[in-house]
LOSE-309241 format. One line per 8 residues: their letters; for each residue x negated, y negated, z negated of C-alpha. Coordinates in steps of 0.5 Angstrom, whole numbers, plus 2048, in hexadecimal, padded with zeros to 3 digits. Last residue first. Layout:
// residues N
A = X/Y/Z ~ ...
This chain:
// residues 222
XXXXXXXX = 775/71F/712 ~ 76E/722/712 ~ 76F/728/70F ~ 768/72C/70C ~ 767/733/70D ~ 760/735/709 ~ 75E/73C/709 ~ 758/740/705
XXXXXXXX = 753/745/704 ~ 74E/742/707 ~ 751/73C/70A ~ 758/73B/70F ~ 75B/736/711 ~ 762/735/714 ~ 767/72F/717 ~ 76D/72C/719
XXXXXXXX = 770/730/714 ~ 779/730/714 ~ 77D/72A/713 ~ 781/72D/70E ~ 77C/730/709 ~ 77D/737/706 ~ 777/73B/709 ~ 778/743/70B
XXXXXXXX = 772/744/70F ~ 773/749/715 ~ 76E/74E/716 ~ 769/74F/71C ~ 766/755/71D ~ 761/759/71A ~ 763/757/712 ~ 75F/759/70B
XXXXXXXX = 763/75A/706 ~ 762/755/700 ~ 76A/754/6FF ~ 76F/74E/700 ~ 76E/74C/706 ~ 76A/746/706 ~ 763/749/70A ~ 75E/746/705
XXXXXXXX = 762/74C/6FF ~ 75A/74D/6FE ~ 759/753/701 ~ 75D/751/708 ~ 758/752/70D ~ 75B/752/713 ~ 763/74E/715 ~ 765/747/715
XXXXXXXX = 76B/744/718 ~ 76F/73E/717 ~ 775/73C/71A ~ 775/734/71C ~ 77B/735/721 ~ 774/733/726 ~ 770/738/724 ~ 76B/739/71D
XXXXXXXX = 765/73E/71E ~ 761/742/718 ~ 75B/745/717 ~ 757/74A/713 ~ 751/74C/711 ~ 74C/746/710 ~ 752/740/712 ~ 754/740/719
XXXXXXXX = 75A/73A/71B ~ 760/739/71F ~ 764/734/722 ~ 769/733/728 ~ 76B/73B/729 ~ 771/73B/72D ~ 776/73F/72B ~ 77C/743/72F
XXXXXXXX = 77D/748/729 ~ 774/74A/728 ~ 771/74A/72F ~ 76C/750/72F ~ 765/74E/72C ~ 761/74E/732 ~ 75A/751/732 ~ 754/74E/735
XXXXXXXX = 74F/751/73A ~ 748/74F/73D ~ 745/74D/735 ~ 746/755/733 ~ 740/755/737 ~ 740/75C/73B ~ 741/75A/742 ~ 73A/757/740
XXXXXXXX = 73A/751/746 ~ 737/74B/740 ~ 737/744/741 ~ 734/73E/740 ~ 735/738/740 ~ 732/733/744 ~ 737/72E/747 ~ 73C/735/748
XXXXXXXX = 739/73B/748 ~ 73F/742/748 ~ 741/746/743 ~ 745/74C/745 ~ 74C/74A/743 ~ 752/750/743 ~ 758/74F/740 ~ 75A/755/73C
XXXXXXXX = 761/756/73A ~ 762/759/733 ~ 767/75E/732 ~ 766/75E/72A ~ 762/759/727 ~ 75A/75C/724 ~ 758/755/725 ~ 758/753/71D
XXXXXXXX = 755/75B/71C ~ 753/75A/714 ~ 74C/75C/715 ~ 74D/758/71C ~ 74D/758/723 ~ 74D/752/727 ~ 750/74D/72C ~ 756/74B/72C
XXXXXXXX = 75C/747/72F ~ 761/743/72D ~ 767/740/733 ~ 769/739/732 ~ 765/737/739 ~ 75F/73A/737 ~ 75D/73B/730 ~ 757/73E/72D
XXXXXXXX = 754/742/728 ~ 74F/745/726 ~ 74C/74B/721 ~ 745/74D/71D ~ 746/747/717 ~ 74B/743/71A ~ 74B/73F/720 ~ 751/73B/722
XXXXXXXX = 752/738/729 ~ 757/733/72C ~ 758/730/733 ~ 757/736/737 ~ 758/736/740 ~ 756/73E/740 ~ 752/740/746 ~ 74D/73E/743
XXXXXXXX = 74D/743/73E ~ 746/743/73B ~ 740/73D/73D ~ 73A/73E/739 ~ 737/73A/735 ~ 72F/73C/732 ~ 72C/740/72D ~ 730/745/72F
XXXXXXXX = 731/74C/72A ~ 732/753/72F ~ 738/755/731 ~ 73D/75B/72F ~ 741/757/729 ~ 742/74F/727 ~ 73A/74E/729 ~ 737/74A/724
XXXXXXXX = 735/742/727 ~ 738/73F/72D ~ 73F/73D/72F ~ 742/73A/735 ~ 749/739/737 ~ 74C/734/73D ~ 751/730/73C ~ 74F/72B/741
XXXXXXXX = 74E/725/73B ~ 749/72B/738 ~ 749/72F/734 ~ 743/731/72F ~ 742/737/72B ~ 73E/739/726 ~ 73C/741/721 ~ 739/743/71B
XXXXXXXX = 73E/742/716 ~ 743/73C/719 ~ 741/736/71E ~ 746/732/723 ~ 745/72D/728 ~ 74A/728/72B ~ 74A/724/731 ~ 745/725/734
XXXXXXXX = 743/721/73A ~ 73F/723/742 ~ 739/723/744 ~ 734/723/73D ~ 738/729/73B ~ 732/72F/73C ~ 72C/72E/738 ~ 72D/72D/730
XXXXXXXX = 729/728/72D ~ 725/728/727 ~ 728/726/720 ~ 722/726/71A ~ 722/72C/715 ~ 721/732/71A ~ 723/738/719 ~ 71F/73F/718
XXXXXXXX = 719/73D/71B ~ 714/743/71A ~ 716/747/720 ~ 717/741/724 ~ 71E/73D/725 ~ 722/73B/72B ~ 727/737/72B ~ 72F/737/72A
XXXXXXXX = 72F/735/723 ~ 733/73D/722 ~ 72D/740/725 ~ 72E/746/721 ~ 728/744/71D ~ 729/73D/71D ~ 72B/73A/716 ~ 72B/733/717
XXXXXX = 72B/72E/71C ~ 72F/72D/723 ~ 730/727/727 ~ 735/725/72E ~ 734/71F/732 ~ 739/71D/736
């Protein structure tokens, strides 16, 4: 399948490459490396893109999350990780495999800085056309584990500019970041490093959470 980017291009957040005096692009051009095989989903937040595809694998391009350089094309991260979601926030990601969250990035408000986290190395490897980058330095080639929270599994999360937030499978919502504006729903503004359990008084439990610039959705669906 075909995948295209328009807008602004200055970190190579559309995925192809602008000139000196082109700062974006205002029609759609095609971004290389996905015509092989099927994306599934894309994902775009503050300068950065991603797209997943139907075999898991991750590729993000555009402003570097921290230690690389910007990429105006995809490249492929954490191949060693089968991901079935992503979340991009404004300098941070995450991503989830097999029930088990994990983050990429650190940030003003230290949304990854999590305590005893078990690093999973992926260097970035080609794959139909994709490139790739061998830095052992790029944050890109290693995620964080966010530690099992009382034996759940995470099934859903979000990321909002500065903040982010998770549901698992008894419907516990977590959140945790930049919590100036109340947005993490602890009952404070404080900001959060790790993730804090959110008291919601339903009976089924949410079954899903978003996250904007400053604030937080939670909707029950039964």
């Amino acid at each position: 399948n075909s995948v295209y980017g328009f807008g602004s291009a200055r970190r190579g957040q559309v995925g192809t490459c602008a000139s000196r005096n082109e700062k974006s692009h205002n029609v759609p051009r095609l971004i290389d490396g996905f015509s092989d095989f099927k994306i599934v989903n894309i994902y775009a937040n503050g300068d950065h893109s991603a797209a997943l595809d139907e075999y898991g694998h991750l590729y993000i391009w555009g402003r570097a999350l921290i230690g690389q350089h910007d990429n105006d094309h995809p490249c492929v991260v954490l191949p060693s990780l089968s991901i079935s979601q992503v979340a991009l926030g404004w300098h941070h990601a995450l991503v989830l495999s097999a029930g088990e969250l994990f983050t990429i990035g650190v940030y003003r408000h230290q949304k990854c800085d999590l305590p005893v986290p078990r690093n999973v190395v992926g260097q970035q490897s080609n794959t139909s056309g994709a490139s790739s980058s061998h830095d052992s330095s790029s944050s890109l080639s290693a995620a964080k584990k966010i530690p099992c929270i009382d034996g759940e599994r995470v099934v859903q999360m979000a990321s909002g500019t500065e903040h982010s937030a998770f549901v698992t499978d008894k419907g516990t919502v977590f959140t945790w970041g930049w919590g100036e504006h109340g947005q993490l729903g602890l009952g404070d503004t404080s900001d959060q490093v790790v993730p804090q359990r959110v008291n919601i008084a339903v009976s089924s439990g949410p079954r899903g959470v978003y996250c904007g610039s400053g604030f937080t959705v939670a909707v029950d669906l039964h």
